[in-house]
N, C-alpha and C positions, 0 to 999 in steps of 0.2 A: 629568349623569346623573340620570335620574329616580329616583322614591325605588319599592322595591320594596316592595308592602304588599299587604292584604287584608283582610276583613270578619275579627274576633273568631268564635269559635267556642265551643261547651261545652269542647273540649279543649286549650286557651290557658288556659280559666282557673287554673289550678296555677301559671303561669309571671307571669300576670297579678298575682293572689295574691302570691308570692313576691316581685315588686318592688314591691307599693303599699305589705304590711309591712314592708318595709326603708325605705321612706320615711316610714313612721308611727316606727317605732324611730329610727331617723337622723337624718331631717331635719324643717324648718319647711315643706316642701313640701304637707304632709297635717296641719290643726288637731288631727284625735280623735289622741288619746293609745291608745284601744282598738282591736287588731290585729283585721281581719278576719279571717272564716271561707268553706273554700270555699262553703257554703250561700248566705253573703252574697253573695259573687261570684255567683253565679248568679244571684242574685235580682237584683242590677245588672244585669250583660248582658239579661236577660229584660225588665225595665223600660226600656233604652236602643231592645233591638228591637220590642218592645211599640210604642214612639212614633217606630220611623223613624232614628231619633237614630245617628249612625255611631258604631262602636268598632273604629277600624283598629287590623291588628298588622303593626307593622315589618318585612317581611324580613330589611334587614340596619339596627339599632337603631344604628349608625354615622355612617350619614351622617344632616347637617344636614338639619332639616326647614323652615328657613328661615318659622319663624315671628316675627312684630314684633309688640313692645309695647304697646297700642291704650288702655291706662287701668289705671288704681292707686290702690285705695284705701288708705289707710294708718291702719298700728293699728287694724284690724277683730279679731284675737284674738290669744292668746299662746300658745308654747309654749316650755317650755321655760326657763322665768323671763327671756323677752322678750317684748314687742310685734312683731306680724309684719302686712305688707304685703300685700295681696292683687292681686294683679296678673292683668291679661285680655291672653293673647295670641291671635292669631289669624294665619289661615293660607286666602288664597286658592284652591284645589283648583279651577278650571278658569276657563274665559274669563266674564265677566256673566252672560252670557245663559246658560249652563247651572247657574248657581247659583239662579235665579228657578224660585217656585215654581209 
């Protein structure tokens, strides 16, 4: 089953917000220790659409987005009073030829 999704919006960013600081609070997911603010959200989204750059939002945040592994650096910074890994995944979205610019 395909994944249900769409472009990011100004009215996502609250929800957006809400989980990047829960992974700043939580987890090793997110290096700064300091919680963003909606302004900042904004100023993100506006800078990703500024350069083209996609900011999809899940329909249903359930199902697998079947992204793979592709490279890892390790002990790039710490949080948390550990050394943490920096890892690149990535995620094909259509056939070759429509990913060429």
């Amino acid at each position: 089953m395909p994944i249900s999704g769409r472009d990011a919006t100004e009215a996502d960013l609250p929800g957006v917000l809400a989980i990047y600081n829960e992974a700043i609070r939580t987890s090793s997911a997110v290096y700064t220790k300091q919680e963003a603010t909606l302004d900042d959200r904004r100023s993100w989204l506006a800078a990703r659409q500024e350069q083209s750059f996609p900011v999809p939002i899940a329909e249903d945040p359930a199902e697998r987005l079947d992204f793979e592994r592709v490279g890892t650096l390790r002990e790039v910074g710490t949080k948390f009073g550990r050394w943490l890994d920096l890892v690149f995944m990535q995620r094909f979205l259509g056939p070759r030829s429509s990913r060429l610019f």
